[in-house]
C-alpha positions, 0 to 999 in steps of 0.5 A: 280593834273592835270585837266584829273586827277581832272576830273576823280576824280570828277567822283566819288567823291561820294565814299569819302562819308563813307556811299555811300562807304560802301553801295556801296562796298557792293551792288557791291559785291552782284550784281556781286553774283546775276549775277553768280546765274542768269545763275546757277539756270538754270544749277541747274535744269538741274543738277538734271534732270529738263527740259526748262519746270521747268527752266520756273517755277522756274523763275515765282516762283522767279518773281511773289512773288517779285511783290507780296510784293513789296507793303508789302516791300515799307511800311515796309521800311517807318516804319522801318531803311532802312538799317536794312529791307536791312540787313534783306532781305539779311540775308534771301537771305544768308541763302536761297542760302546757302541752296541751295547749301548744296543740290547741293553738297549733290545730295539731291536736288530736283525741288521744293525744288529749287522753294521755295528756289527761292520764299523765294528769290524773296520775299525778294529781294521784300523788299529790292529794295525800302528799297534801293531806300528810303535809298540813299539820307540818305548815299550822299549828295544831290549834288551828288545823281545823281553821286551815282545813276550813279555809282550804275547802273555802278555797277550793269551793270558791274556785269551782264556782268562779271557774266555771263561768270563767273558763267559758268567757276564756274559751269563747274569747281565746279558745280551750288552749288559752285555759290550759295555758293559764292553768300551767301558769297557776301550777307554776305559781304552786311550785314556787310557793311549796319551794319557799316553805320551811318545813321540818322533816317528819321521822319514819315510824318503821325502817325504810322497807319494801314499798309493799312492807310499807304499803302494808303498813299503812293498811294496818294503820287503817284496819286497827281502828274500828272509827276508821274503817266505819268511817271509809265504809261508809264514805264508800256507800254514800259517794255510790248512793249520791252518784243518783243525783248526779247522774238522773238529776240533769234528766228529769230536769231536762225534761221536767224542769226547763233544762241545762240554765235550771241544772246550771242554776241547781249546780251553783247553788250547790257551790254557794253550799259548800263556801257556806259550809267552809265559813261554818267550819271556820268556827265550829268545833263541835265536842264530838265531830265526827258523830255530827260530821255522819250527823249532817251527813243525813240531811244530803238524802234530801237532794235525792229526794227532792227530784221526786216527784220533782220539786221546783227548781228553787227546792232542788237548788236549797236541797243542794246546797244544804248538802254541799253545806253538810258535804263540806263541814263533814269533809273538814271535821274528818280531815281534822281528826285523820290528821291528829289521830294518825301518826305523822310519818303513816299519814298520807297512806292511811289518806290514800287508802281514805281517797281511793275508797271515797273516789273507787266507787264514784264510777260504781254509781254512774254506771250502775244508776242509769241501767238500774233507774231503765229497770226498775223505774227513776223513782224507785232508783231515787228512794233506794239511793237516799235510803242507802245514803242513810243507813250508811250515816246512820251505821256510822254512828252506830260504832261507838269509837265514830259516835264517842270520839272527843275533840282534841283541844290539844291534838295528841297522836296515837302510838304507831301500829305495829307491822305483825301481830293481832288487830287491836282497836284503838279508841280515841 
């Protein structure tokens, strides 16, 4: 095999692992059905007569039961198979866009039908994002973890910039009910793949206790180590400083730029950011990632600048895709060291405490943006959201746990942290 040959091969060598295979066949078929519903939902409620009003509702209906049990999610996933919690929570998420499409097609759907079925939904998925979190160190071996992180985000990102365009064709062609339909078929497709992996269970690092002992546990988990409370602190600041972009952006170019083709460009590119971001971190293992993850981070002020005064299109679109790039690098070198920092059977509670932060103050951003840029002015509102964004990197890597962390070439986890007794700090 010559050398390009063996170097793209090496690329993926985490898909000759049978299970980081499977799950990964599987967990790509299922995003690319949660791209295509994504536009659909929105198109459902028009269907039906709805208005931007309960297009609204019916996304807070998915979002705020998602935060809810997020928590509830991380536990359980501790306690129980990780594959069976994700198994599970797709089975609901199967049945809940099956539904949806029987109404569809019937003509017998009605808004808030769409928002319990959007609830259900969100709770669910609650469930299994840290299920997924805890289960990857248990499906590749530990050299290639970051690969398989690398290659989930590829995944991930390819399929909300194919299903996008897709999941228009499908619904001009069949209508919403046709996407929901496929997106269960993708769900079904998931189930059987978790179903055939061969996984050992992970030992419990305490005796089975109450589900608040044991939520507890996790928290204790989290606050014991500076790099990670540094680390969600400013994930939290950051996803409330880029909510600007996402909520002036279509705005100004509207009004300025052209319009949604301009924003619908802006936004793909941004997409192509993020595939280019997951082949980078395919290879790259840089000797302290978490200081150049809060590093690359930097550059992501740019795309909040760059509406200012605003720039052309072409600028917005490079500016954000040089952060979905830094997004996506920075994503998968932290969800590398969570996974060999943390110890295995505390590991999907410490990621739920990391994701309720990250998407808590998402809603934060939106609601405050608008209000704030109609008081103080849009550009006042863009310089403060960028400079916000980067003090938050910047105090990151002023914690010397987050700016002297090491690379594990052999991943070692750290001792487990006790229930009782005094916060101790434990450097990598």
């Amino acid at each position: 095999m010559s050398g390009p040959l063996r170097g793209l091969r090496a690329n993926f060598a985490a898909l000759e692992e049978r299970n980081f295979r499977l799950l990964w066949l599987g967990q790509s078929g299922s995003t690319i059905g949660d791209g295509l519903s994504f536009v659909a939902i929105a198109f459902a409620v028009l269907q039906i007569g709805g208005s931007a009003t309960e297009i609204g509702i019916v996304f807070a209906a998915y979002s705020l039961p998602h935060v809810v049990f997020l928590l509830a999610g991380g536990v359980w996933a501790d306690r129980l198979p990780r594959n069976l919690v994700m198994l599970t929570s797709d089975a609901v998420r199967a049945v809940v866009q099956l539904w949806l499409a029987f109404l569809l097609f019937s003509g017998s759907a009605q808004v808030w039908q769409i928002v319990i079925a959007a609830s259900l939904h969100g709770a669910a998925s609650a469930f299994f994002v840290p299920a997924s979190t805890g289960l990857m160190p248990q499906v590749v071996s530990a050299g290639r973890l970051q690969q398989a992180n690398a290659l989930m985000a590829i995944s991930r990102s390819a399929a909300f910039v194919i299903g996008p365009a897709l999941s228009g064709l499908l619904v001009a062609a069949g209508g919403p009910g046709l996407v929901f339909a496929i997106d269960a078929v993708t769900y079904l497709g998931s189930i059987i793949t978790l179903a055939l992996l061969r996984i050992e269970r992970v030992a419990s690092d305490v005796a089975r206790a109450s589900f608040l002992s044991e939520l507890t546990h996790g928290w204790n988990e989290v606050r014991s180590r500076d790099w990670l409370i540094g680390s969600l602190v400013a994930f939290g600041v950051s996803n409330i400083a880029m909510g600007s972009f996402m909520v002036l952006g279509p705005v100004i170019v509207d009004r300025e730029l052209g319009g949604a083709a301009e924003w619908g460009l802006i936004m793909t590119t941004g997409a192509l950011g993020a595939l280019l971001g997951g082949a980078i971190a395919l290879r790259w293992k840089p000797a302290r990632p978490l200081a150049v993850g809060f590093a690359v981070m930097l550059v992501a002020a740019t795309r909040t600048l760059s509406l200012i005064p605003p720039f052309p299109v072409i600028v917005i679109a490079l500016s954000a895709m040089a952060t979905l790039v830094a997004i996506t690098i920075s994503n998968t070198f932290w969800e590398t060291v969570l996974q060999q920092r943390i110890p295995q059977a505390s590991l999907s509670r410490v990621s739920s405490y990391d994701w309720m932060v990250s998407l808590a103050f998402q809603p934060v951003a939106f609601a405050v943006v608008g209000p704030l840029a109609d008081t103080i002015g849009e550009v006042p509102t863009l310089i403060l959201a960028a400079s916000i964004g980067l003090v938050a990197n910047l105090a990151a890597l002023a914690v010397p746990s987050i700016r002297n962390m090491r690379q594990l070439e052999t991943p070692e986890l750290e001792l487990p942290v006790p229930d009782v007794g005094p916060i101790t700090v434990n450097e990598p």
